[in-house]
C-alpha positions in Angstrom: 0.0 0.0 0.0 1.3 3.2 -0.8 2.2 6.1 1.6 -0.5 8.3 0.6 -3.0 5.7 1.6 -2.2 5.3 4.6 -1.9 9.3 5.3 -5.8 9.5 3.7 -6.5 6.8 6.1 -5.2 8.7 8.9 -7.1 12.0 7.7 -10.5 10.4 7.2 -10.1 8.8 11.0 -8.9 12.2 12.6 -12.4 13.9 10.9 -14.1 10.6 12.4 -13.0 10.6 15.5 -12.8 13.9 16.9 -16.4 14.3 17.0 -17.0 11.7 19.2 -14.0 12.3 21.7 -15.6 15.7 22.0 -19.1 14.3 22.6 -18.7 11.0 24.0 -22.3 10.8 25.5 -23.6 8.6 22.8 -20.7 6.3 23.0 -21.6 6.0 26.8 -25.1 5.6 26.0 -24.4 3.1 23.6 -23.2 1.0 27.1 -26.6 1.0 28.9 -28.4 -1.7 27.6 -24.5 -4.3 27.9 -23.8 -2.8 31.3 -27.6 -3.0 32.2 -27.4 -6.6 31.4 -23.9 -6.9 32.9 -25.3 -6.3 36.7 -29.0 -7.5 36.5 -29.0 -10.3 34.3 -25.7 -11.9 34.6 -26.0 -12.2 38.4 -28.9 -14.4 37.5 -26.6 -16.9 35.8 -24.7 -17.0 38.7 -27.0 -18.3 40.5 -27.3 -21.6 38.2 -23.2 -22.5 38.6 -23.4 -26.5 39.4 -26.9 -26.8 37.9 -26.1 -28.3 34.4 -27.7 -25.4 31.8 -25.2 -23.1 30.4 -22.4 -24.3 32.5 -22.6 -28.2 31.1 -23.2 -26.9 28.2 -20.4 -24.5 27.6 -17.8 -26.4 30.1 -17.2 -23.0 31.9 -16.7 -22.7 35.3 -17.6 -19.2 36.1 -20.7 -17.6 34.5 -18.9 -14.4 33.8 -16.5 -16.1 31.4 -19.8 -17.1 29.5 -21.3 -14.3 29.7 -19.2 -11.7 29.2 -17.7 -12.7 25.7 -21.8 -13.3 24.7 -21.9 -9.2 26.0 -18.7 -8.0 23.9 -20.3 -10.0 20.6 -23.9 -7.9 21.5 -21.9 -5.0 21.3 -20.5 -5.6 17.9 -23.8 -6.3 16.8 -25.3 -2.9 18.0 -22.5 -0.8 17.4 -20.6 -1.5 14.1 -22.9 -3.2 12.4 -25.1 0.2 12.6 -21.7 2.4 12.2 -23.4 2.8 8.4 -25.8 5.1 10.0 -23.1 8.4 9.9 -22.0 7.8 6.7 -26.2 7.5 5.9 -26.4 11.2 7.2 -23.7 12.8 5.3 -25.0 10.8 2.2 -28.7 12.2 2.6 -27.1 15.6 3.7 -24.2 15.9 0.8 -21.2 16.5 3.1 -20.3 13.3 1.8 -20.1 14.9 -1.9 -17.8 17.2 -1.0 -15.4 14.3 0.2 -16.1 12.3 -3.3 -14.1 15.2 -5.0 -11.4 15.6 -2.9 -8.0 13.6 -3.9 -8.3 11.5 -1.0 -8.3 7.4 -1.5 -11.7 6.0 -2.0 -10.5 3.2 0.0 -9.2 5.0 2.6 -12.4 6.7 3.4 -14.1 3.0 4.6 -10.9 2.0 6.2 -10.8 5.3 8.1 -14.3 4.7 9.1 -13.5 1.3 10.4 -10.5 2.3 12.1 -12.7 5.1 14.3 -14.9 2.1 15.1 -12.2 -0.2 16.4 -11.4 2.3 19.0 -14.8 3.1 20.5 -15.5 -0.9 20.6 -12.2 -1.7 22.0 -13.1 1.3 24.4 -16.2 -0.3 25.1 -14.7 -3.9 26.0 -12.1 -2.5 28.6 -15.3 -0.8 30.1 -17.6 -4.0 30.4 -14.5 -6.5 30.7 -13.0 -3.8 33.8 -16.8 -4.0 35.7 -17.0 -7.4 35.3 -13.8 -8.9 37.0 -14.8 -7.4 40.6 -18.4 -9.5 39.9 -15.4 -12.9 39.2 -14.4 -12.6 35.5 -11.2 -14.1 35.5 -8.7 -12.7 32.8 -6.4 -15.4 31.2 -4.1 -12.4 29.3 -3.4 -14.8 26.4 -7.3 -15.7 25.9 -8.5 -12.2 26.3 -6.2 -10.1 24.0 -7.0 -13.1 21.8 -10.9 -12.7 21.7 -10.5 -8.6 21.7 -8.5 -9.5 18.4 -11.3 -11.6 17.0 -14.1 -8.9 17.5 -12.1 -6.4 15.5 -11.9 -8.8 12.9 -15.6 -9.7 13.1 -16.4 -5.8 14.0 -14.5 -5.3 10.7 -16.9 -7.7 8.8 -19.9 -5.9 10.1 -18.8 -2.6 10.2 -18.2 -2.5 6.4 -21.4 -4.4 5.5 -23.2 -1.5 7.1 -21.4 1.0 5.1 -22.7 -0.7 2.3 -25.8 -1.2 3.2 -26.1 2.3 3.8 -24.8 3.2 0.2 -27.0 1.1 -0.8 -30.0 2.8 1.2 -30.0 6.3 -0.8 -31.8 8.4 -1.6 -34.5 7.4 1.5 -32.3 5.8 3.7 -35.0 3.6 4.8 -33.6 0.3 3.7 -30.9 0.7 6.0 -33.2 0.8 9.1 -35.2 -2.3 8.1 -32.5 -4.0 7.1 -30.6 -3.8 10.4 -33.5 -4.1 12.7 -34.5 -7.0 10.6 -31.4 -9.1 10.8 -29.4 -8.0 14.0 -32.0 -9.0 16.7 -32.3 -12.3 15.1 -28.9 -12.6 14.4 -28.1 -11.7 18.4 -31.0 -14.5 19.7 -29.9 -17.1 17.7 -26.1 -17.0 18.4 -26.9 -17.9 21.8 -25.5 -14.7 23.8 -27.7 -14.2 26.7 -28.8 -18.2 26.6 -27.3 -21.4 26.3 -28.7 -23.3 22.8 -28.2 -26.6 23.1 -31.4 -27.7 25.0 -33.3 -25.7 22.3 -36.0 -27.6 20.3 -34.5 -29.2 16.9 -35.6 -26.1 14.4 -33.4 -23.7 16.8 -30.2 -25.6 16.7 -30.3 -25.8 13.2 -31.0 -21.9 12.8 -28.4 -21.5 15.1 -26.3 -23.6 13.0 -26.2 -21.7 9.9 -25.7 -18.1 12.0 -22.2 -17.6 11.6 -22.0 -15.5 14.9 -22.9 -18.4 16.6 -19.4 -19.4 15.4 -17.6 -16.4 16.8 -19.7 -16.3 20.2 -18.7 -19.7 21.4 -14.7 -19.3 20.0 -15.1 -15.9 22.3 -16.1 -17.8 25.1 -13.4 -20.8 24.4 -11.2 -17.8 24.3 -11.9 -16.3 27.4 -11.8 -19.8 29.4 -8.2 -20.0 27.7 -9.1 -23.2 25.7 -7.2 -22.1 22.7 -6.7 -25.7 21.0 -10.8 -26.1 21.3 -12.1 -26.5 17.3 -14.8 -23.7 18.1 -11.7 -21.5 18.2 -10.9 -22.5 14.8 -14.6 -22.0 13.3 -14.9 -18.7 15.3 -11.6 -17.8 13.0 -12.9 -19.0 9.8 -16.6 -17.5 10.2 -14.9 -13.8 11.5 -12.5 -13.7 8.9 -14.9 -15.1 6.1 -17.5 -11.4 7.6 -14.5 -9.3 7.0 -13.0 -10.9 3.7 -16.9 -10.0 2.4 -17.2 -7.4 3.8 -13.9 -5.2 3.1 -14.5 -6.8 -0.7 -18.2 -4.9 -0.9 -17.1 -2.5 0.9 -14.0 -0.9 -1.3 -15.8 -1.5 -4.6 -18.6 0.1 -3.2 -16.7 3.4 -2.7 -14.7 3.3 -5.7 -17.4 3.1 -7.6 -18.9 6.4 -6.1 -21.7 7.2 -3.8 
């Protein structure tokens, strides 16, 4: 990659960024409902340690390490996977014109994006994983820098296939708003975040089967219990990397072909 990418890279995240270091209320907001969840539903799964459920099912031995990575992949699924919404605005307001005939890299200007939503999601995970150890996360350093890698890859994946989607929306914009609602809730019940699967009638598993962030959720949660030779590692890899492959792809043809 050439020098000059790298430099429009670093512009578009600067004029990303800045606005939301200045105004970081909505990123804080963003935390209610996975904090909310953090201290009134996870104590609930403490409760069922030693009672088969989850724990059986997942070979934890701490709820937290269970639930937490389920939390972090929540997360992704609220924040970057709507992080198309901004570049929706500037599309429906023009500001996004002027940009188009700048010299900057076409590129650049998803990668930028991206980049600016790596470091309010990695913000967000110190947060949530910080609150949770006094509740009795425990924090193999190996396992955990290891899962935050996989959810930028997988935040990378989602992240660009909401830019899309949002080029995609214009001129309404509406598209992107029932596409998202449409897909993320169901995507988020069905990957098995807040509740264990596996005693699930037959239909469910199967749903849950073909949902690659099923995939990622349990390699998080192998991750976090430090089992880093378990296979659900290796499809957690495979199903990340195959969201961010896709996405990038749509992603940079999108903007090079113009907005």
């Amino acid at each position: 990659m050439s020098r000059r990418f790298f430099q429009d890279t670093r512009t578009v995240f600067v004029r990303e960024i800045v606005p939301a270091l200045r105004e970081p209320y909505s990123t804080v907001f963003a935390m209610a409902q996975p904090l909310l969840l953090l201290f009134l539903f996870g104590p609930l799964l403490a409760g069922t340690t030693g009672q088969g459920g989850w724990a059986g099912a997942e070979g934890a031995t701490s709820p937290w390490q269970w639930f937490v990575p389920g939390t972090l992949i929540m997360m992704c699924l609220s924040g970057p996977m709507l992080a198309g919404y901004s570049l929706l605005i500037e599309l429906l307001g023009g500001s996004m014109e002027r940009m188009l005939v700048t010299p900057l890299n076409r590129a650049a200007m998803l990668v930028g994006r991206i980049l600016k939503e790596f470091v309010i999601l990695l913000a967000q995970a110190a947060v949530l994983i910080g609150l949770a150890v006094p509740l009795g996360l425990r924090l193999p350093v190996a396992g955990v820098l290891a899962a935050l890698a996989l959810l930028i890859v997988f935040g990378t994946g989602l992240g660009s296939l909401s830019f899309v989607l949002a080029i995609a929306s214009q001129p309404s914009g509406q598209l992107f708003w029932a596409v998202t609602q449409v897909v993320a809730f169901p995507l988020m019940l069905l990957s098995g975040v807040l509740l264990p699967i596996d005693h699930g009638p037959a239909w469910l598993r199967t749903a849950a089967a073909l949902n690659p962030v099923t995939y990622v959720v349990e390699a998080e949660r192998a991750l976090f219990a430090g089992r880093f030779a378990d296979l659900s590692v290796l499809y957690g890899v495979a199903a990340a990397a195959a969201v961010a492959a896709i996405g990038l792809t749509w992603g940079t043809r999108a903007m090079r072909r113009g907005v």
